[in-house]
N, C-alpha and C positions, 0 to 999 in steps of 0.2 A: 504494500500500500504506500503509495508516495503521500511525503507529509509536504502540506506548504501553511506558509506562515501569514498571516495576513496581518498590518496596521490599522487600525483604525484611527480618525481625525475625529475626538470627542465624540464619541457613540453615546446614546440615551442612558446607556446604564454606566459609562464613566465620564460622564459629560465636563469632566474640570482637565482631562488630558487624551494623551496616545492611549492607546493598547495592543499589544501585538497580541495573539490569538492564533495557536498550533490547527492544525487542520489533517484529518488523516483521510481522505479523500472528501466525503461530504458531512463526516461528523465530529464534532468539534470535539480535540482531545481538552483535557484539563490542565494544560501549561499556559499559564495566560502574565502577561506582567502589565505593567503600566508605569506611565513618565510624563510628564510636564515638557521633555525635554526629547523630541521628536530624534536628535541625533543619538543622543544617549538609549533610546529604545533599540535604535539600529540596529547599534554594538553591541546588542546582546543575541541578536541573528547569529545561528550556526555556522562558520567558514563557509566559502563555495556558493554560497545563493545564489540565484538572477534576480535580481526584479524585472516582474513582466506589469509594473502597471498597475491598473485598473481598468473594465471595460465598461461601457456606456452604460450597460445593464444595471450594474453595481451597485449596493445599498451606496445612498450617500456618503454615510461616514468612511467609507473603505477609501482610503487614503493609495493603499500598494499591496501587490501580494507579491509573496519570495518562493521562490523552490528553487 
């Protein structure tokens, strides 16, 4: 199962920052952090990622997803 990582841009349930959010195909593992501090969320992304973005479709808050 490929895991990707998603940011979130102030989502409803942490509306005062980032969140990144693990993903194990389409259901959401329990690794989740959070940051005030958009770069610093980053750095906590596992070696080797891509960002691919966001697509139009996209909940709002979805800032980037990584795999």
């Amino acid at each position: 199962m490929i895991t990707t990582w998603t940011i979130y841009d102030h989502p409803r349930d942490a509306p005062l920052g980032y969140v990144l959010r693990a993903w194990h195909g389409a259901e959401p593992h329990p690794l989740s952090s959070g940051s005030a501090d958009l770069e610093l969320l980053r750095d906590t992304l596992p070696p080797g990622l891509v960002c691919l973005g966001r697509w139009p479709g996209d909940d709002p808050a979805i800032l980037e997803v990584w795999i």
